[in-house]
PDB file of N, CA, C and O in Angstrom:
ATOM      1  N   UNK A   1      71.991 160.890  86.430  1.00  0.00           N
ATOM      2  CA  UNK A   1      73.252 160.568  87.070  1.00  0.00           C
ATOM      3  C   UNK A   1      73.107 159.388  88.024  1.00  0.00           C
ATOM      4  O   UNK A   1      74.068 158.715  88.396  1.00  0.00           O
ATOM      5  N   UNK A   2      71.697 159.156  88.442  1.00  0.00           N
ATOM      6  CA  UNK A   2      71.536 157.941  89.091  1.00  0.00           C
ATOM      7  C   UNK A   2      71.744 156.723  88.836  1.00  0.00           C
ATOM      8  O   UNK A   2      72.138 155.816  89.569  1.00  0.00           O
ATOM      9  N   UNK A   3      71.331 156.742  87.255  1.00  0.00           N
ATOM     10  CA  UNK A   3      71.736 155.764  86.402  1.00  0.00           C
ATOM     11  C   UNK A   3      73.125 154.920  86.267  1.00  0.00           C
ATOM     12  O   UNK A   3      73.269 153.725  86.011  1.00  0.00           O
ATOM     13  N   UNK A   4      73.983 155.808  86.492  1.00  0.00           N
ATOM     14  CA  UNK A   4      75.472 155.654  86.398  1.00  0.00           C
ATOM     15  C   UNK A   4      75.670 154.900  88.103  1.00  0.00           C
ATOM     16  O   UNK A   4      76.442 153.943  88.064  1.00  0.00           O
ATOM     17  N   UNK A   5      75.390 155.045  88.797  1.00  0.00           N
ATOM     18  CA  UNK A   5      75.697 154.468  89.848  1.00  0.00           C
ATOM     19  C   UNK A   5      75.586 152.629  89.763  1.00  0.00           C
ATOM     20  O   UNK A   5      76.202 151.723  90.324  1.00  0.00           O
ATOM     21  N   UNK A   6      74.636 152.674  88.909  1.00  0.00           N
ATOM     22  CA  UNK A   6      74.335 151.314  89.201  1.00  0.00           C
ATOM     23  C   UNK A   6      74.832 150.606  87.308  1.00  0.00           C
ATOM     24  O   UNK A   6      74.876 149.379  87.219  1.00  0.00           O
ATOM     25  N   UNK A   7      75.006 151.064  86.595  1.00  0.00           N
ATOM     26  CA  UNK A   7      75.435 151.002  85.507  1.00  0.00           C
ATOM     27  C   UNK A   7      77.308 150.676  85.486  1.00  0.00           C
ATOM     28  O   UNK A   7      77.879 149.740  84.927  1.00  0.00           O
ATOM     29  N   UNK A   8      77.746 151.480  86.061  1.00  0.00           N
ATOM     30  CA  UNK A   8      79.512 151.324  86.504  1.00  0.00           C
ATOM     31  C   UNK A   8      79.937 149.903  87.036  1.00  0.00           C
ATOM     32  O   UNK A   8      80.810 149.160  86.589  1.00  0.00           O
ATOM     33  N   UNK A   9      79.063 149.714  88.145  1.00  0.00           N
ATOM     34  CA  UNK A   9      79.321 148.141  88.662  1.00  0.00           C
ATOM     35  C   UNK A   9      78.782 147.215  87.726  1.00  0.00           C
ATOM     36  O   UNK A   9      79.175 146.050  87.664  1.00  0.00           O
ATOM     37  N   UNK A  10      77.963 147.654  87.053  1.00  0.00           N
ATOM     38  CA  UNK A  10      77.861 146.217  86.349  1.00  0.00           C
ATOM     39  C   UNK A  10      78.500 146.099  85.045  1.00  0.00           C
ATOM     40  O   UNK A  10      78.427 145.086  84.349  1.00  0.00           O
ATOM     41  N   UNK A  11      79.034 147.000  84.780  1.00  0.00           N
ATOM     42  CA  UNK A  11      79.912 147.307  83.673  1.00  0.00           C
ATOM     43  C   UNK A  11      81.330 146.696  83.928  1.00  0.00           C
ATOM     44  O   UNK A  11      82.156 146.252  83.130  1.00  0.00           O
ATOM     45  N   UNK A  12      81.358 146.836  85.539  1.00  0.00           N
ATOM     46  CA  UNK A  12      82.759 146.486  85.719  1.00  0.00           C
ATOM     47  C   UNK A  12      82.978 144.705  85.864  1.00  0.00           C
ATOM     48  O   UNK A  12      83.931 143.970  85.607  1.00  0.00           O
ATOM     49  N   UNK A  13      81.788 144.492  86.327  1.00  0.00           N
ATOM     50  CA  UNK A  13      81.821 142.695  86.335  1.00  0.00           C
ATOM     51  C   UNK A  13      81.599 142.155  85.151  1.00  0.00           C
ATOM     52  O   UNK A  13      82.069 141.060  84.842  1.00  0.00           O
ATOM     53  N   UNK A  14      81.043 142.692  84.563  1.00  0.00           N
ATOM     54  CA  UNK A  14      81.065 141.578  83.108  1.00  0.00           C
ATOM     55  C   UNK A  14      82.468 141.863  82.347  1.00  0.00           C
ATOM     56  O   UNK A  14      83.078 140.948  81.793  1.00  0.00           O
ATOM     57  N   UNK A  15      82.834 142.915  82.358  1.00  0.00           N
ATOM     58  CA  UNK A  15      84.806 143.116  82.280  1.00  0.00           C
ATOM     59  C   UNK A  15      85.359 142.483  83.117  1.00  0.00           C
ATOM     60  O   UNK A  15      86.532 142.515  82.745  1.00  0.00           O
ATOM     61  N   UNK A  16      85.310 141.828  84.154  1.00  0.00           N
ATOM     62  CA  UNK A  16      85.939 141.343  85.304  1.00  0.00           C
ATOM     63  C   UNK A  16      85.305 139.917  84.712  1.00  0.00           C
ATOM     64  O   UNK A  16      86.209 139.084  84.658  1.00  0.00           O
ATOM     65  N   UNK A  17      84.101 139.410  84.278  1.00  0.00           N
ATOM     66  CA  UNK A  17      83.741 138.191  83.701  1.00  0.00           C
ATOM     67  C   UNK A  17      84.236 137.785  82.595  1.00  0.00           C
ATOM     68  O   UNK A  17      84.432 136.572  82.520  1.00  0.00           O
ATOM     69  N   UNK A  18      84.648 138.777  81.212  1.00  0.00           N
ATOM     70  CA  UNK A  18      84.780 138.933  80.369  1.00  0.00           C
ATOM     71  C   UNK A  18      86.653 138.159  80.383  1.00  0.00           C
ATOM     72  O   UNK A  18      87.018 137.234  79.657  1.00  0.00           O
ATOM     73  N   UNK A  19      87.518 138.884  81.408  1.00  0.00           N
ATOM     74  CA  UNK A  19      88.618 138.657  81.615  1.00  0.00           C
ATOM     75  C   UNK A  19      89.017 137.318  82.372  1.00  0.00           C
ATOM     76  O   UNK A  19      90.067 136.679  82.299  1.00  0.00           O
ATOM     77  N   UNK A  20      87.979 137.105  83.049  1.00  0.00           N
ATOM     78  CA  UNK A  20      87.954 135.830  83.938  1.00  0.00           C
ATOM     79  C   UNK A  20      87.778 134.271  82.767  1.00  0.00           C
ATOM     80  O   UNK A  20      88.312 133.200  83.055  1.00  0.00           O
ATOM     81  N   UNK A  21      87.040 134.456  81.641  1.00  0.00           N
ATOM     82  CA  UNK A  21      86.797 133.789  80.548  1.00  0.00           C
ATOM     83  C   UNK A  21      87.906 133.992  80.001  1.00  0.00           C
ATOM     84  O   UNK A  21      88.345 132.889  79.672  1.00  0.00           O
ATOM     85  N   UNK A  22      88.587 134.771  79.728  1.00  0.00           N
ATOM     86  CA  UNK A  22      89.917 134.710  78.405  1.00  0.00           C
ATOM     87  C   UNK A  22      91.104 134.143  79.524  1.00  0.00           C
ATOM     88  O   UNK A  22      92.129 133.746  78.971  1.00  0.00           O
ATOM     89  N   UNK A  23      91.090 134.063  80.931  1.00  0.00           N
ATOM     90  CA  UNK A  23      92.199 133.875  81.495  1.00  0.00           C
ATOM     91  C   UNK A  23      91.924 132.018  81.907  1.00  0.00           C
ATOM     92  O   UNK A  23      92.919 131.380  82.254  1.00  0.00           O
ATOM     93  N   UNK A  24      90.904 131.481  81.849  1.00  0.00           N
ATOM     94  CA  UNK A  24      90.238 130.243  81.605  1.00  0.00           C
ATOM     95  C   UNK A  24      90.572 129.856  80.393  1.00  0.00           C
ATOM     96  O   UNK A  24      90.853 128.660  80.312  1.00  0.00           O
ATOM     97  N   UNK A  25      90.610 130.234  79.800  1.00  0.00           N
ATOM     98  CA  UNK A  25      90.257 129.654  77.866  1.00  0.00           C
ATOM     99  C   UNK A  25      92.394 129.775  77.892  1.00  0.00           C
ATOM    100  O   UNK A  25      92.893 128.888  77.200  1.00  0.00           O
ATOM    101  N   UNK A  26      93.175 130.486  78.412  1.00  0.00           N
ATOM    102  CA  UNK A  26      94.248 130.328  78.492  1.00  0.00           C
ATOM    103  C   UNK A  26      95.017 129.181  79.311  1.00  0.00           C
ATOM    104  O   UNK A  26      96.026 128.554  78.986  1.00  0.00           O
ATOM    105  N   UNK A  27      94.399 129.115  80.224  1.00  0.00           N
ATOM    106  CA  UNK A  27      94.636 127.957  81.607  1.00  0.00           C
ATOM    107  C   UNK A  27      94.890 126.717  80.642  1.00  0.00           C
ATOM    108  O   UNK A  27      95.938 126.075  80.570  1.00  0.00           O
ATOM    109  N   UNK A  28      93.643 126.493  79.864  1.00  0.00           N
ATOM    110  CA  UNK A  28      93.237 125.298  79.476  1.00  0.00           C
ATOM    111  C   UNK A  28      93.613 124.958  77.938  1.00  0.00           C
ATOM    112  O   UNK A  28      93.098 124.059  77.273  1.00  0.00           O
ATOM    113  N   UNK A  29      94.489 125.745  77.563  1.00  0.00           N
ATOM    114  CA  UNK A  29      95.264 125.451  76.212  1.00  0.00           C
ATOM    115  C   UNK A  29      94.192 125.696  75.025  1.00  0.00           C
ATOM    116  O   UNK A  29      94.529 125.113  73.995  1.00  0.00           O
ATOM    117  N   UNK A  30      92.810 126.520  74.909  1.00  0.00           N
ATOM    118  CA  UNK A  30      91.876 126.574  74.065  1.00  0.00           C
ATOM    119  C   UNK A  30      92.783 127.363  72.799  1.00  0.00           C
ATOM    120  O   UNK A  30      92.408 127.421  71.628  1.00  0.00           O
ATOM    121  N   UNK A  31      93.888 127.867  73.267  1.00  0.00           N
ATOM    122  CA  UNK A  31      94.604 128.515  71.724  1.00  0.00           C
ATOM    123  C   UNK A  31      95.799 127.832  71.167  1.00  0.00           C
ATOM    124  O   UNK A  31      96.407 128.161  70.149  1.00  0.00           O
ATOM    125  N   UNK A  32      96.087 126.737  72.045  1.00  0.00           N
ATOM    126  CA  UNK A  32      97.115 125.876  71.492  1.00  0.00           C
ATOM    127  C   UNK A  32      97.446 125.888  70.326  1.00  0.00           C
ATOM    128  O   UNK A  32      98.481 126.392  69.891  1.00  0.00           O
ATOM    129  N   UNK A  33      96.025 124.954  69.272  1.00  0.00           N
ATOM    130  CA  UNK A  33      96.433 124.565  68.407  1.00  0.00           C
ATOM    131  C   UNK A  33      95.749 125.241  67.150  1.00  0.00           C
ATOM    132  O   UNK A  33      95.265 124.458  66.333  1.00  0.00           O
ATOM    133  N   UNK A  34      95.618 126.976  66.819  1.00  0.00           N
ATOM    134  CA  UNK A  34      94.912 127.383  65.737  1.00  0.00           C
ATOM    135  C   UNK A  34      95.165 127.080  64.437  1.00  0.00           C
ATOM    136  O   UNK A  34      94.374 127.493  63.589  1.00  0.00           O
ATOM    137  N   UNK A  35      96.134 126.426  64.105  1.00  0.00           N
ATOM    138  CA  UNK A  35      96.071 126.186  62.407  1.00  0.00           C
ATOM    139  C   UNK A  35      95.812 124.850  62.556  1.00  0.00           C
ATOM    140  O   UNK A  35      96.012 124.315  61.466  1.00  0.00           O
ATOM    141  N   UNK A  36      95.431 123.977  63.456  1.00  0.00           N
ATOM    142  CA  UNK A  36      94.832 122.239  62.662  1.00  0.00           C
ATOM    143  C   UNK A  36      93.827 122.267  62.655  1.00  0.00           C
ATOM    144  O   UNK A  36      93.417 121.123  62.854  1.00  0.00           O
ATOM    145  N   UNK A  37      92.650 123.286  62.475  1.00  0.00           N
ATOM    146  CA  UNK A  37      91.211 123.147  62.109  1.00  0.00           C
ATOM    147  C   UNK A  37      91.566 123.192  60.264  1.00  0.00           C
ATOM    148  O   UNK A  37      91.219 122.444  59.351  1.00  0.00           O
ATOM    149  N   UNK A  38      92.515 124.602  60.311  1.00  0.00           N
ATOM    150  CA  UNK A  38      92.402 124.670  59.224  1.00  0.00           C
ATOM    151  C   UNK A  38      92.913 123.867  58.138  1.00  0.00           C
ATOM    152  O   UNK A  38      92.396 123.826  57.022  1.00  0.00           O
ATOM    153  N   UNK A  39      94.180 123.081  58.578  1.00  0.00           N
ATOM    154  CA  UNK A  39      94.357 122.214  57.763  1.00  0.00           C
ATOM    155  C   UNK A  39      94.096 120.819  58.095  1.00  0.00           C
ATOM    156  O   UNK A  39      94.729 119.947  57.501  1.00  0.00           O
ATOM    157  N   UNK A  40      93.392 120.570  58.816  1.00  0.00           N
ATOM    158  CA  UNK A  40      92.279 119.285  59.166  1.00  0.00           C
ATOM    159  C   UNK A  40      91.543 119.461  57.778  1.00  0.00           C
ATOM    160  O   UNK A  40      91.620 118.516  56.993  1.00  0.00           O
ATOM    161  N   UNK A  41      90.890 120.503  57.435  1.00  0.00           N
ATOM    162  CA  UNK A  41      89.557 120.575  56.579  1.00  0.00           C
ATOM    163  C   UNK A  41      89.993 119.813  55.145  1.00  0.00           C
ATOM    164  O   UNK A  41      89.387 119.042  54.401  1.00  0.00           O
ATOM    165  N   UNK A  42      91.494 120.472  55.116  1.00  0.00           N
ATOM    166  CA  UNK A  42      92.028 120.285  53.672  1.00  0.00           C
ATOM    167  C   UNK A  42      92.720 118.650  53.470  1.00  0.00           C
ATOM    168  O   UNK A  42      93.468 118.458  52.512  1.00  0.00           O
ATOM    169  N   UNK A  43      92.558 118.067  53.970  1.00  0.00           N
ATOM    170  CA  UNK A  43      93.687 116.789  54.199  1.00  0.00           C
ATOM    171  C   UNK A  43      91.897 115.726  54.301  1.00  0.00           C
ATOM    172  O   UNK A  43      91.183 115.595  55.295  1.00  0.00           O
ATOM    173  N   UNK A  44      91.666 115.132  52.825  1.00  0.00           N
ATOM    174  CA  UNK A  44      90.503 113.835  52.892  1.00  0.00           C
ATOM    175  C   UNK A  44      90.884 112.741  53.602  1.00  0.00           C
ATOM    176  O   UNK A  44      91.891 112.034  53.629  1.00  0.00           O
ATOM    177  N   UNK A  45      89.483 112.779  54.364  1.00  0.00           N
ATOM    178  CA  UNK A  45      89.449 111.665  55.519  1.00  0.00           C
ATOM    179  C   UNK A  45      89.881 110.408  54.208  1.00  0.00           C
ATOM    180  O   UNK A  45      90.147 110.726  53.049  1.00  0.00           O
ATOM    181  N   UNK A  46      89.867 109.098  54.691  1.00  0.00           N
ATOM    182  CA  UNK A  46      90.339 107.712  54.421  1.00  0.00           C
ATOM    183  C   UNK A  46      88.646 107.306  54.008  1.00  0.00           C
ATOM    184  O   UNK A  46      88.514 106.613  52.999  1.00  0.00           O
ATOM    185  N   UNK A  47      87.914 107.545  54.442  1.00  0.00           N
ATOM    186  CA  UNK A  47      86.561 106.990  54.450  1.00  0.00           C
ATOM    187  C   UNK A  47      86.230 107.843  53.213  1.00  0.00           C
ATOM    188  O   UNK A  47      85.810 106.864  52.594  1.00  0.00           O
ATOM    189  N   UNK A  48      86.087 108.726  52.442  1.00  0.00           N
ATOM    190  CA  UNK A  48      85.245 109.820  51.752  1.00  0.00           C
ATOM    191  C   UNK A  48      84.981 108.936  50.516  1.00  0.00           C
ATOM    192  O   UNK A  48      85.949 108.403  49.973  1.00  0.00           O
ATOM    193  N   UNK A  49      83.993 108.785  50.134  1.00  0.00           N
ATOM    194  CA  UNK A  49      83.942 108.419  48.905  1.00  0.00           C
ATOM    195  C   UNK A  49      83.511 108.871  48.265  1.00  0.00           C
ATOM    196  O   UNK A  49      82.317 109.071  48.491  1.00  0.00           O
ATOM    197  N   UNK A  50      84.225 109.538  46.631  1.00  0.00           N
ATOM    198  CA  UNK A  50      82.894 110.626  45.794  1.00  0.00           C
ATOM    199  C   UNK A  50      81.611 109.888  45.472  1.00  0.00           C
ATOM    200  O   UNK A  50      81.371 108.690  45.624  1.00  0.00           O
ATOM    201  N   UNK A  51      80.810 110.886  44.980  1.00  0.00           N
ATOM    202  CA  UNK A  51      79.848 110.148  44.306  1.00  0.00           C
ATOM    203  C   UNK A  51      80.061 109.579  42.993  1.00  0.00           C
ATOM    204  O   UNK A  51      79.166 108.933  42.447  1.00  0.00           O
TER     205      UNK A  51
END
């Protein structure tokens, strides 16, 4: 049960870190734009040349 004493707090800061990161990654528009990776991939650059 000793274990738990010191296990709880640190459980609770990396949840408190954990939340502090997703409320950052929101601040800063990191979810803005999820579908132009994906259709970035599909759309050939100007440069590509086959072989």
């Amino acid at each position: 049960m000793n274990v738990l004493i010191i296990l709880i707090p640190i459980a609770l800061c990396m949840g408190g870190l954990g939340l502090a990161a997703f409320l950052w990654s929101l601040k800063n528009n990191q979810f803005e734009d999820l579908d132009g990776a994906a259709h970035r991939i599909l759309i050939p650059e100007e440069d590509d040349h086959p072989l």
